[in-house]
C-alpha positions in Angstrom: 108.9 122.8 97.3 106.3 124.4 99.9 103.8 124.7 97.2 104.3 121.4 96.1 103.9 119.7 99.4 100.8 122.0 99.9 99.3 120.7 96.5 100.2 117.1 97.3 97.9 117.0 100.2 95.8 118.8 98.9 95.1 116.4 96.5 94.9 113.5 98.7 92.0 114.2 100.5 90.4 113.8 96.9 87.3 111.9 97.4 86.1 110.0 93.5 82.4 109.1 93.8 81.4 105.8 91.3 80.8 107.1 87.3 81.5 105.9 83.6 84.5 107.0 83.2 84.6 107.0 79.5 81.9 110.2 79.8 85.3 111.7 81.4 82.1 114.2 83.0 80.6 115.3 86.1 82.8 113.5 88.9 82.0 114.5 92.5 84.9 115.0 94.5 86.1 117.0 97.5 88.0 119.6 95.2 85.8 119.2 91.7 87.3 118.1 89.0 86.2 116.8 85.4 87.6 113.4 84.3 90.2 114.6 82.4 91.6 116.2 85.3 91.9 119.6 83.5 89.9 121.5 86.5 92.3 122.1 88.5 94.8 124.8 87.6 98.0 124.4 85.6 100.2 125.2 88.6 98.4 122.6 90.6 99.7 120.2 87.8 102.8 121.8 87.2 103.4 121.4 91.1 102.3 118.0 91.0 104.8 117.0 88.1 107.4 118.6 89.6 107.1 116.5 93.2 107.2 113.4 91.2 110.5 114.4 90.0 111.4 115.3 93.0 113.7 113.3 96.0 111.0 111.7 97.5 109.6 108.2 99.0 107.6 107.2 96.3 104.0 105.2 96.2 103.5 102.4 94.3 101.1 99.5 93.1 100.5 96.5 91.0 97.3 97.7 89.2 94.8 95.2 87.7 91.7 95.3 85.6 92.4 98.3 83.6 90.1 98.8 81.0 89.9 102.8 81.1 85.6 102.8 81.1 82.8 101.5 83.0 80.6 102.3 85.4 83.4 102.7 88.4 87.0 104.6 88.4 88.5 101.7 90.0 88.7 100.4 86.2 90.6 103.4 85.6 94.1 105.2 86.0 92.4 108.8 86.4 90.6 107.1 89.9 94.2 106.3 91.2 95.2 108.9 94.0 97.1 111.8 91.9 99.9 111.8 94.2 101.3 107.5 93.5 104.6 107.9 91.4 104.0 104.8 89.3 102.7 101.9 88.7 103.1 98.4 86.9 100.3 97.2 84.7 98.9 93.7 85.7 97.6 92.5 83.0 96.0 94.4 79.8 98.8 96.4 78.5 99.1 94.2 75.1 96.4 95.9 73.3 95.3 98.8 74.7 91.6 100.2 73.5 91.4 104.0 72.5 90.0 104.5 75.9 92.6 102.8 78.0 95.1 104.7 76.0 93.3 108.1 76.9 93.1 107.1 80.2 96.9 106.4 80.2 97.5 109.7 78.1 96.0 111.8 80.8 97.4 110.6 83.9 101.1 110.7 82.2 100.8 114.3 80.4 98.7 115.8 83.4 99.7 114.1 86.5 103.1 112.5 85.9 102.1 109.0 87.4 104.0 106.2 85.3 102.2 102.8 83.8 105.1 100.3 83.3 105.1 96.9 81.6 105.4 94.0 84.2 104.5 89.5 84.2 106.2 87.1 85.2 109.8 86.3 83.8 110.4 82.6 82.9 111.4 82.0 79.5 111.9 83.0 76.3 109.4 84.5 74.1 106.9 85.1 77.4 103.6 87.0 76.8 104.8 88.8 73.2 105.4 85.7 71.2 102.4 85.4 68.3 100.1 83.0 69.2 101.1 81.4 65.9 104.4 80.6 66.6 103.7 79.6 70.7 102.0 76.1 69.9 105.3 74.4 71.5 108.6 75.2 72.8 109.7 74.6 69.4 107.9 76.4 67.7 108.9 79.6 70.2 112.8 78.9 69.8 112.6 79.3 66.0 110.3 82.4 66.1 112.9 83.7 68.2 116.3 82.0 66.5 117.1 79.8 69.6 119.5 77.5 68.5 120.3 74.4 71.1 123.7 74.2 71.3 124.6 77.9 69.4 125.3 79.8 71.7 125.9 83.3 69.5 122.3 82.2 68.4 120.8 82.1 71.9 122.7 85.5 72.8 120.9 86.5 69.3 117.8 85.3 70.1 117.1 87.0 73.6 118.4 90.5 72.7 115.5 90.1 69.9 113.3 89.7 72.7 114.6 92.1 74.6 114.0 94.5 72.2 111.1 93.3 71.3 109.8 94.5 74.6 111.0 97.5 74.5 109.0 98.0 71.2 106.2 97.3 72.9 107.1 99.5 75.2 107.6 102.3 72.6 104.8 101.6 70.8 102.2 102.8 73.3 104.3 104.9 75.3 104.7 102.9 78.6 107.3 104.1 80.9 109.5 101.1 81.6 109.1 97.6 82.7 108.8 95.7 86.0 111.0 92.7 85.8 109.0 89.9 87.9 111.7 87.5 89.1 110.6 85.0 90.8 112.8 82.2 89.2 113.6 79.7 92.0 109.7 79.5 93.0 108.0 75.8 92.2 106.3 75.8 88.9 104.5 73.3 86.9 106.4 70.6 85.6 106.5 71.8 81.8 107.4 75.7 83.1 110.1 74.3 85.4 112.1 72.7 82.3 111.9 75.6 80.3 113.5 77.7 83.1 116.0 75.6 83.7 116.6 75.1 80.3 116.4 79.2 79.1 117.1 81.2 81.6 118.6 79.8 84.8 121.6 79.0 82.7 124.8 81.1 83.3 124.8 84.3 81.8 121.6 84.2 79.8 120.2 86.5 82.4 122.8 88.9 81.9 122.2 88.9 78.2 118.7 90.3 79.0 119.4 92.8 81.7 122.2 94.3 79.0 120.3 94.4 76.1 117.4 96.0 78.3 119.6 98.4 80.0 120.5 99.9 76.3 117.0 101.4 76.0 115.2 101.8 79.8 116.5 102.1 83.3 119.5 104.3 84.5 122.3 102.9 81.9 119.6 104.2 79.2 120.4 108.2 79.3 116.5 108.1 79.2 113.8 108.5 81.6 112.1 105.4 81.2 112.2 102.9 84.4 113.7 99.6 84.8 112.5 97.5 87.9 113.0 94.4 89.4 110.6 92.6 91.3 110.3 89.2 93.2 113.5 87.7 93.7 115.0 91.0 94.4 118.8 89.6 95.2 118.7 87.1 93.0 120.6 88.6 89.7 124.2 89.3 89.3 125.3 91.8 91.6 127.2 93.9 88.8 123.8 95.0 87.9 122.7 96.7 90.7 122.7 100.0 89.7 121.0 98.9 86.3 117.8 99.3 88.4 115.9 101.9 89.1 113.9 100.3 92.6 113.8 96.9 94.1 110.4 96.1 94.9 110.3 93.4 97.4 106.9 91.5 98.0 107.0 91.3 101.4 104.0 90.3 102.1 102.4 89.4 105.3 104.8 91.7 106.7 104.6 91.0 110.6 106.8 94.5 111.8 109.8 96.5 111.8 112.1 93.5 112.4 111.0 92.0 109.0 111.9 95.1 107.1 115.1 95.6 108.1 116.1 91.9 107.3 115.0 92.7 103.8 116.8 95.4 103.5 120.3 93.8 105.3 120.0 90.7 102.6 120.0 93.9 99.9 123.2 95.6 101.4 124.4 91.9 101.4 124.1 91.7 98.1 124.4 94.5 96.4 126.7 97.3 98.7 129.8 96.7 96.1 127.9 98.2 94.0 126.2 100.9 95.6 126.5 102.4 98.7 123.9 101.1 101.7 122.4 105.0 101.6 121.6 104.5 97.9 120.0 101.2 97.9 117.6 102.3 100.8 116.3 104.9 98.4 115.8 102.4 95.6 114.4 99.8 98.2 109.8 99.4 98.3 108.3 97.6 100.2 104.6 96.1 99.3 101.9 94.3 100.7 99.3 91.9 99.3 96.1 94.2 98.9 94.3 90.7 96.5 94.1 89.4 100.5 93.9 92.9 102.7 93.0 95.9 101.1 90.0 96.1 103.4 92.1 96.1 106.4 94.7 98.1 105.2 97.3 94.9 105.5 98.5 92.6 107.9 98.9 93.1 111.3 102.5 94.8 111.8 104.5 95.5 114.9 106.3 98.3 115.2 109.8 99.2 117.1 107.8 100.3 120.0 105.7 97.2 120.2 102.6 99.0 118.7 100.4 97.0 116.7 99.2 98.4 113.6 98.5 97.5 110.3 101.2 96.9 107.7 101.1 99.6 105.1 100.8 102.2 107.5 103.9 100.2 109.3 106.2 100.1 105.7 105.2 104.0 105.4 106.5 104.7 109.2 109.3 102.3 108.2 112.7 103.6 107.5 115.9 102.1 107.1 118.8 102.3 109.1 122.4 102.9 108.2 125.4 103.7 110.2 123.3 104.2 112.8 120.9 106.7 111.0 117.8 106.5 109.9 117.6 107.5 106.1 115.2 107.1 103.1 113.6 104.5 101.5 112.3 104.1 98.2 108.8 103.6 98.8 105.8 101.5 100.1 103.1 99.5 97.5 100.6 97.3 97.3 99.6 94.6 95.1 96.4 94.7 93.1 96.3 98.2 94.5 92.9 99.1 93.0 90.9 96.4 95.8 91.6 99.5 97.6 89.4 101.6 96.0 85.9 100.9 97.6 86.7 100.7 101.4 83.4 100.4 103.6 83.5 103.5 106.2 85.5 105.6 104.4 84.4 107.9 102.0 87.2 108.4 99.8 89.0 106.3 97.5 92.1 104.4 98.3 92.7 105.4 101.8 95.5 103.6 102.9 97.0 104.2 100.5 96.7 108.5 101.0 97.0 107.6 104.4 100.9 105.7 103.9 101.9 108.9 101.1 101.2 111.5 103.8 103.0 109.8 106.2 105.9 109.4 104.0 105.6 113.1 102.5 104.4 115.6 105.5 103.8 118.8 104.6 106.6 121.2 105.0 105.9 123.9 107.1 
């Protein structure tokens, strides 16, 4: 594990100067490297694999505006810092180009960073349904055999799309999915019927989270990941341990005292299930880098009454049980790659290597 930790920050001082990064050449960085990260040795990769298996706080983003080319890495998986565990795909993982899937190929085979499948969860049919069949809400029930009044046909209906997903999935090799649950937020009036109408009602949430469960996340036997995001406490709590992190939006975080709210409401909900410890480690916390990536957060208060900022705070952060401090899941950021061009540093992302070698020191 010393060589590992040695390799990790090595590779996070990793500074990724602006090229096309479908010529997968000549990109300047502290440690050289060619785009398809295959200058570095195979024990530097091997290392780096094995600490993402590893029992470890993990780093984390929503990352947008993939495209895998152009004329800066931020459009790119290969510019994210080598050492973040996973991410979720916002936006752009329907149809992947040859160059996106290259891009995705190299960062999972080389690096072992994860690319899940995440949008927002209201009804039936969201975001795979053919645009053929997604005229009306009609139209979307039939594609998918939603019967009104059936119920074995509405059970039917969103195990099809469950697996559908999970084809999808399949298909291009993602490595799981980021259920975004953010059910009892306002929506527009012809959203808000269909949720109440699909997927608010009793048990039809379960239905999906069991016929998911059969093919990602820890019930699965594999190693693909199954997340929930948003409304974090707000499925049955039988399913806790269906999950593989709870990724709480906690946004504006103001300090310390924030966190450990959110994590008391999880123990709240969920310690029948799974002891406190556990749920700590399956616990991230994330800030809103769409507002302040170029401030590295919010302003955040710590126990001490220092004021810093808040991804560095959620990175110091650790939870406390039975009057011990133990380990959390992880810290993220939404829209993670805003991060990437920060004036006055030189590097790439550096709040973010900044929160992964707080979390993950190097052991000496």
């Amino acid at each position: 594990m010393k060589k590992i930790f040695y390799f990790i920050i090595l590779l996070v001082g990793v500074v990724i100067a602006n090229t096309a990064c479908d010529d997968w050449t000549e990109v300047e960085m502290l440690h050289p490297t060619s785009m398809d990260g295959t200058s570095f040795s195979d024990e530097y990769y091997a290392n780096l694999r094995a600490y993402k298996k590893s029992d470890h706080p993990v780093a984390f983003g929503w990352y947008g505006h993939w495209n895998g080319k152009g004329s800066s890495l931020d459009n790119c998986m290969i510019g994210l810092p080598d050492s973040v565990d996973f991410v979720s795909m916002w936006g752009n993982w329907k149809s992947p180009s040859e160059a996106m899937l290259q891009d995705l190929r190299i960062v999972q085979e080389k690096k072992g960073t994860k690319a899940l499948v995440v949008f927002l969860f209201f009804d039936l049919g969201d975001q795979i349904t053919p645009e053929e069949y997604s005229a009306t809400l009609a139209d979307r029930h039939k594609f998918w055999g939603w019967v009104d009044g059936d119920d074995k046909a509405i059970e039917a209906s969103i195990i099809k799309y469950a697996n559908a997903i999970c084809d999808t999935i399949d298909k291009y090799n993602y490595d799981g999915f980021d259920l975004d649950w953010e059910i009892s937020t306002p929506q527009p009036p012809e959203i808000e019927n269909n949720i109440k109408r699909e997927m608010r009602a009793q048990g039809r949430i379960d239905i999906f989270i069991e016929a998911m469960s059969k093919r990602i996340g820890p019930k699965s036997g594999t190693d693909k990941y199954f997340v929930i995001d948003g409304e974090i406490t707000n499925v049955p709590a039988k399913y806790a341990s269906y999950f593989n992190y709870f990724i709480k939006q906690a946004y504006t975080c103001t300090g310390e005292d924030e966190l450990n709210e959110i994590f008391s409401s999880l123990v709240h909900k969920y310690s029948s299930e799974l002891p406190a410890e556990e749920l700590a480690k399956r616990l991230i916390v994330t800030e809103d880098f769409e507002k302040y990536a170029q401030k590295g957060g919010y302003d955040f208060v710590t126990s001490d009454g220092e004021t810093i900022k808040s991804l560095e705070g959620m990175a110091r952060w650790n939870p406390v049980v039975d009057g011990k401090k133990v380990r959390k899941g992880g810290v993220g950021t939404y829209h993670m790659e805003y991060e990437f061009h920060i004036a006055g540093y030189p590097e790439s992302y550096p709040y973010m290597r900044n929160a992964i070698r707080l979390m993950n020191p190097p052991v000496k």
